[in-house]
C-alpha positions as CSV (number, residue, x, y, z in Angstrom):
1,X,123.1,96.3,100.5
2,X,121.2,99.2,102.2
3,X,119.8,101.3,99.8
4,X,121.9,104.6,98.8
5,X,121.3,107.9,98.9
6,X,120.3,108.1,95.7
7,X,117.8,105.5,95.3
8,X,116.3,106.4,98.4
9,X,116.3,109.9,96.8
10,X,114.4,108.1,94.0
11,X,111.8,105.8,95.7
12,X,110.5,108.7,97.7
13,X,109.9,110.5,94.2
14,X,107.9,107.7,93.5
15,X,106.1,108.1,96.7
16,X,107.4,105.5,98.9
17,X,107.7,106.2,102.0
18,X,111.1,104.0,103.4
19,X,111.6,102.8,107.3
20,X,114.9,101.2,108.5
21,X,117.6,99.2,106.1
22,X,115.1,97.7,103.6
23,X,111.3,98.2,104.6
24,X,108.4,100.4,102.9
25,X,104.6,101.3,102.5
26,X,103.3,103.1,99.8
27,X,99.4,103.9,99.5
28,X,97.9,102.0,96.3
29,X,95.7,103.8,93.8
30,X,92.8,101.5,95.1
31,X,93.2,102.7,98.6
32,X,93.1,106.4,97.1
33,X,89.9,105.3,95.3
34,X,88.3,104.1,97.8
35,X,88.8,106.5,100.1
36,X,86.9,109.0,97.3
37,X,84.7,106.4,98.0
38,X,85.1,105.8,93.4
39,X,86.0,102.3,93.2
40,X,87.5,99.5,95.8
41,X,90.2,96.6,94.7
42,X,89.7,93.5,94.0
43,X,90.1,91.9,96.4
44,X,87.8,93.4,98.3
45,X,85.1,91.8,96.1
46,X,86.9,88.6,95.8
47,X,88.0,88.6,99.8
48,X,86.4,91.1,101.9
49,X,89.9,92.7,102.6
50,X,88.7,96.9,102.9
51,X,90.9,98.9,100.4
52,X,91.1,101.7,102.9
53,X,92.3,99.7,105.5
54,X,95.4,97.9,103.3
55,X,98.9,98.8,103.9
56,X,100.7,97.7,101.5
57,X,104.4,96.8,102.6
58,X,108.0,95.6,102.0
59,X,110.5,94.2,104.2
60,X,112.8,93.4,101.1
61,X,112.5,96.5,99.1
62,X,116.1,95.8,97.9
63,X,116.1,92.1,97.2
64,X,114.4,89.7,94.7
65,X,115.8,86.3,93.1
66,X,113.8,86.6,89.9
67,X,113.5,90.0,87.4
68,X,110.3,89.3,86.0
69,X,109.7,90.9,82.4
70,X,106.3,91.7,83.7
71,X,107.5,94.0,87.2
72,X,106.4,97.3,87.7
73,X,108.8,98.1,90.0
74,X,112.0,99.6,89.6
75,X,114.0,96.7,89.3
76,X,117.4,98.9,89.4
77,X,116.6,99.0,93.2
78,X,116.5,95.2,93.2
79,X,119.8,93.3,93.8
80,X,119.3,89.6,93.0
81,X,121.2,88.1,95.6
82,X,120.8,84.4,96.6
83,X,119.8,85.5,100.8
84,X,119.3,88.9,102.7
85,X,122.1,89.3,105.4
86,X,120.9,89.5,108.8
87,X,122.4,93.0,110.0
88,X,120.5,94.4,106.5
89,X,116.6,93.1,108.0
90,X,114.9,95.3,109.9
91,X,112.5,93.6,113.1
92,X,109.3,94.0,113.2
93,X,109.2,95.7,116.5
94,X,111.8,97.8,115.2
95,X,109.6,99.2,111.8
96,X,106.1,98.6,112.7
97,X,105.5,101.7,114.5
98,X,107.4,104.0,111.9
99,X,105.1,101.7,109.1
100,X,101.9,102.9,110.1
101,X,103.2,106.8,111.0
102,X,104.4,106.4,107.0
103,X,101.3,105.2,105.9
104,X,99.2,108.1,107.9
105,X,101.5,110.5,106.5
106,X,100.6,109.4,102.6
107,X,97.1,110.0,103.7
108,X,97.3,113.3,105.4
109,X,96.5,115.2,102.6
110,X,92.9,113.0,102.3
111,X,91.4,115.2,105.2
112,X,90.7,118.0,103.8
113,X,89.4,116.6,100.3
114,X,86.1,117.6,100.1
115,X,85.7,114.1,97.8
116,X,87.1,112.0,101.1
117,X,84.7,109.8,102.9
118,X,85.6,111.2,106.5
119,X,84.7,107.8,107.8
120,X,86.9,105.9,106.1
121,X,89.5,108.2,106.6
122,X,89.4,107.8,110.0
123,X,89.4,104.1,110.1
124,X,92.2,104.2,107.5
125,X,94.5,105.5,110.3
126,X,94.4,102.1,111.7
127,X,95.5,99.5,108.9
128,X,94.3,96.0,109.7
129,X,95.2,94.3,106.2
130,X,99.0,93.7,105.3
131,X,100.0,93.3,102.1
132,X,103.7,92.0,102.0
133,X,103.8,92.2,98.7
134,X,105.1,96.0,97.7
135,X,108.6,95.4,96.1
136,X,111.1,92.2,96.4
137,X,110.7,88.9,97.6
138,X,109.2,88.5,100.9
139,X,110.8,84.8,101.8
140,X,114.0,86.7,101.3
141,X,112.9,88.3,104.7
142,X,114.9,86.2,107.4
143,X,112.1,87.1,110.1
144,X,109.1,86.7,108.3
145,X,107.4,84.0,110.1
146,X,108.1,86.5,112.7
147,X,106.1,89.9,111.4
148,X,103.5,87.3,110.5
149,X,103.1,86.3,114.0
150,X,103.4,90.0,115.3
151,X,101.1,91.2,112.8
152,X,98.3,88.3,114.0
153,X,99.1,89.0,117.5
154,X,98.1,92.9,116.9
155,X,94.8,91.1,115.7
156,X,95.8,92.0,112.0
157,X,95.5,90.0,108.3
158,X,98.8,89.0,106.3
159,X,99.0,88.7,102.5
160,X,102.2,87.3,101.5
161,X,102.9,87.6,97.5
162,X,105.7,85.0,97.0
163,X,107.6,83.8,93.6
164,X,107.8,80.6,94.8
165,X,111.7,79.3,94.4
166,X,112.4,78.8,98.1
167,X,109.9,75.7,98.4
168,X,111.8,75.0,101.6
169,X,111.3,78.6,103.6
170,X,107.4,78.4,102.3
171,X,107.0,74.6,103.9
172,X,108.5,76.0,107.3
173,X,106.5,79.1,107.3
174,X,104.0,81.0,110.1
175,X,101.0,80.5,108.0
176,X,99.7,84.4,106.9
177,X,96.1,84.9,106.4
178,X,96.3,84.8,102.6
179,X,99.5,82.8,100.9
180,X,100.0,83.5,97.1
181,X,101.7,81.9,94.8
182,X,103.0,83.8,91.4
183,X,102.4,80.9,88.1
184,X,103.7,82.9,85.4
185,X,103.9,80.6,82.4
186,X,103.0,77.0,81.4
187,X,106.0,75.8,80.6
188,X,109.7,75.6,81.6
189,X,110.9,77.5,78.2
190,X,108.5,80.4,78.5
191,X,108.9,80.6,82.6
192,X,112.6,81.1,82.5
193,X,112.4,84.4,79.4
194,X,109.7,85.7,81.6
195,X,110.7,85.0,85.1
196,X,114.4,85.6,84.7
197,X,115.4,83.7,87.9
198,X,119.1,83.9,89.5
199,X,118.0,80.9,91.4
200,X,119.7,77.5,90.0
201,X,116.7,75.2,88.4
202,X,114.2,77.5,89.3
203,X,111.4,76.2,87.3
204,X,111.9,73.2,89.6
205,X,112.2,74.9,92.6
206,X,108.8,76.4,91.9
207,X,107.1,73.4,90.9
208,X,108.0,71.8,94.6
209,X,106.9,75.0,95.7
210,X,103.5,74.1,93.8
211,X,103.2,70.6,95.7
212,X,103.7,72.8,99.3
213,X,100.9,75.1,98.1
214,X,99.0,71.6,97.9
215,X,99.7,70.6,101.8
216,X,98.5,73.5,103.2
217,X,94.7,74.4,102.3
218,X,93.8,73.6,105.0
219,X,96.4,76.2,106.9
220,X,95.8,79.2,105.2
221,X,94.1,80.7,102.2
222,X,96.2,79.4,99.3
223,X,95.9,81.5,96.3
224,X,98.2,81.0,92.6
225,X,97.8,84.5,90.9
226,X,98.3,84.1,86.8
227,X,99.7,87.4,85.5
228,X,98.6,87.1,81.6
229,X,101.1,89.1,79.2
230,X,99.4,89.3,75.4
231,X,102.0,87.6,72.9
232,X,103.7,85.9,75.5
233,X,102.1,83.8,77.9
234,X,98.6,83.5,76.8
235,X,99.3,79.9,75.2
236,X,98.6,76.7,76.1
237,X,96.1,76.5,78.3
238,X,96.0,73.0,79.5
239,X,99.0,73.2,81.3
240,X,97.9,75.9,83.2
241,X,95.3,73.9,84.2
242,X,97.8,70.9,85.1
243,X,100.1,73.3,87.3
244,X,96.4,74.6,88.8
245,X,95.8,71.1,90.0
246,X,99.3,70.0,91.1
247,X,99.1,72.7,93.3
248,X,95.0,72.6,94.4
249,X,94.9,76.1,95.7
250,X,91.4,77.0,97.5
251,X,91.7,80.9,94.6
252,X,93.1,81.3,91.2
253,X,93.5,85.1,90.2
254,X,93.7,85.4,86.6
255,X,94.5,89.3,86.0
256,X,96.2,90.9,82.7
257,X,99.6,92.3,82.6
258,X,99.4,96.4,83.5
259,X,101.5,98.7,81.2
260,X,102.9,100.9,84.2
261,X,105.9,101.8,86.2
262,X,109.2,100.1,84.9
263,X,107.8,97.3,82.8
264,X,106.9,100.0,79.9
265,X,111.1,99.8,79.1
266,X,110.7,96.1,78.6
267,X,107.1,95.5,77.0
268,X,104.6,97.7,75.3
269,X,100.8,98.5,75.3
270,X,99.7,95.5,72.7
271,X,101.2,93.3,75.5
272,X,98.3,94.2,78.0
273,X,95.2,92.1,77.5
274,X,92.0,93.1,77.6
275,X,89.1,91.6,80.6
276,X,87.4,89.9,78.1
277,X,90.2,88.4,76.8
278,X,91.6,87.9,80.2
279,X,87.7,86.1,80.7
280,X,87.9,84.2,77.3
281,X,91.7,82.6,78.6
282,X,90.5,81.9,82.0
283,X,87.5,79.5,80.6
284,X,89.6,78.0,78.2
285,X,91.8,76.7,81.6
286,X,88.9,75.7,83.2
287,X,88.3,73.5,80.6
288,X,90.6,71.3,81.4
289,X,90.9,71.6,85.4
290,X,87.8,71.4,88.2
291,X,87.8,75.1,88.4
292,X,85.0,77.5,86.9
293,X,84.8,81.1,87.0
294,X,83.2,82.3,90.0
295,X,83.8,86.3,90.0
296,X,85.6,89.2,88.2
297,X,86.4,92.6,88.4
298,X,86.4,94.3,84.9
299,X,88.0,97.4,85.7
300,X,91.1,95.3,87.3
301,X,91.2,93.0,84.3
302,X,90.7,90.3,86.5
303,X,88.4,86.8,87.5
304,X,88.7,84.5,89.7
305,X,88.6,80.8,89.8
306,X,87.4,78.4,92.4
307,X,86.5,75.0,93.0
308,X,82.4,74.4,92.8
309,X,82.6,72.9,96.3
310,X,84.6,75.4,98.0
311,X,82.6,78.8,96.2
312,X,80.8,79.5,99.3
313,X,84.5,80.7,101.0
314,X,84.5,83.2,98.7
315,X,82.8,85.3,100.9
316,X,84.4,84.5,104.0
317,X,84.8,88.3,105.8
318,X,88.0,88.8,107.1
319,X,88.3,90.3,110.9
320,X,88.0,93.9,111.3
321,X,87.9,95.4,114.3
């Protein structure tokens, strides 16, 4: 369904700014940060991807298959149905436009901050990095091998943030610049009271999804991103490391569960971990897999994992124009 009146009413509270049926930016705290020229994200440590040049984006702002304990979004906006219809997606030549005059309107205020790095600022107008990762599913997207391909043609970098239960649309999909995968538990029993799929044998679904991660590292920048909840998923660490090497992704995030947004009505404060706890889990998977610990971020409460062989792609810079 489109969104209503009322949750539009709502989102906008919450600062996002909408465009068409279902699509929406929203400036991150990072990007704010950065732009104070305070602190960056993460991944532009890990990735080279500029915070002040990130728009963060939806195309599915009203759809998700999964309602994952963990979500700080508002999940009331999120209708689990099985596929978007076609009349409810917006084009990408129909949104991009009205995208980036959103995302320069969240910023407007920046320009006469007195803190703002002017330079930045002004290069901020432009976005070059894409994360389609803001709310919902983005394989839910019916054209999203087609904003990936519009995006790259406007000489632009993707990030795609998938659950991972359509293994078929990921196989069959315009490789982005970045492909994550979320691995939310080591084991059927805790995935399903965490991820709280609507999709029929999801946990299988996702491990197939696991073996497409595998076929194409050499396509695109494969990443699984571990989202650790104290109390609940910090267990058993060896199968982590098994479902890390079914799926032999070139980065393994390992951050801790933030107690923000709509996931404070489901889990409380003792359930976020913190980084050096978050460090202490991640070598304990390492343990049993061929990935060590090649970089964190404390304030993020996050590290990363990589491969010995392939640590010198860590540093690969991502085109900016």
């Amino acid at each position: 369904m489109v969104l209503n009146q009322g949750m539009r009413k709502r989102l906008e509270k919450q600062h996002y700014g909408l465009v068409g049926k279902n699509s929406a930016v929203k400036i991150c705290t990072w990007t704010k940060k950065s732009l104070r020229d305070e602190d960056f994200c993460y991944k532009q440590k890990f990735y080279g991807i500029m915070s002040h040049r990130c728009c963060q984006m939806s195309t599915t702002i009203d759809y998700c298959q999964n309602s994952c304990v963990f979500c700080w979004r508002t999940l009331e906006t999120t209708r689990n149905f099985k596929e978007m219809p076609i009349e409810e997606a917006d084009r990408p030549e129909d949104i991009y436009d009205d995208l980036i005059k959103e995302q320069r309107k969240q910023l407007t205020g920046f320009k006469g901050n007195p803190k703002t790095n002017l330079r930045k600022y002004k290069e901020a107008q432009e976005p070059m990095h894409f994360a389609i990762s803001l709310t919902g599913e983005p394989t839910m997207y019916p054209y999203l091998s087609d904003l990936i391909r519009f995006l790259h043609k406007k000489n632009k970098t993707t990030f795609v943030v998938s659950n991972g239960v359509s293994p078929e649309i990921i196989k069959n999909l315009e490789m982005p610049t970045q492909l994550y995968i979320s691995l939310d538990a080591p084991n059927k029993e805790l995935y399903l009271k965490i991820d709280r799929s609507t999709v029929k044998n999801s946990w299988e679904k996702f491990n197939e999804t696991l073996d497409v991660l595998n076929s194409l590292k050499d396509k695109t920048r494969t990443v699984l991103r571990i989202t650790l909840i104290k109390g609940m998923n910090m267990v058993e660490p060896e199968n982590y490391a098994k479902l890390i090497e079914k799926a032999n992704p070139l980065f393994v995030e390992i951050k801790a569960y933030m107690f923000v947004g709509s996931s404070r009505e489901r889990l409380t404060l003792e359930n976020m971990p913190l980084h050096e706890e978050i460090k202490k889990f991640s070598e304990e998977i390492a343990k049993y897999c061929k990935y060590e610990l090649v970089d964190e971020k404390k304030e993020s409460r996050v590290v990363l994992l990589m491969k010995p062989e392939d640590k010198d792609r860590r540093f690969l810079k991502l085109k900016e124009n």
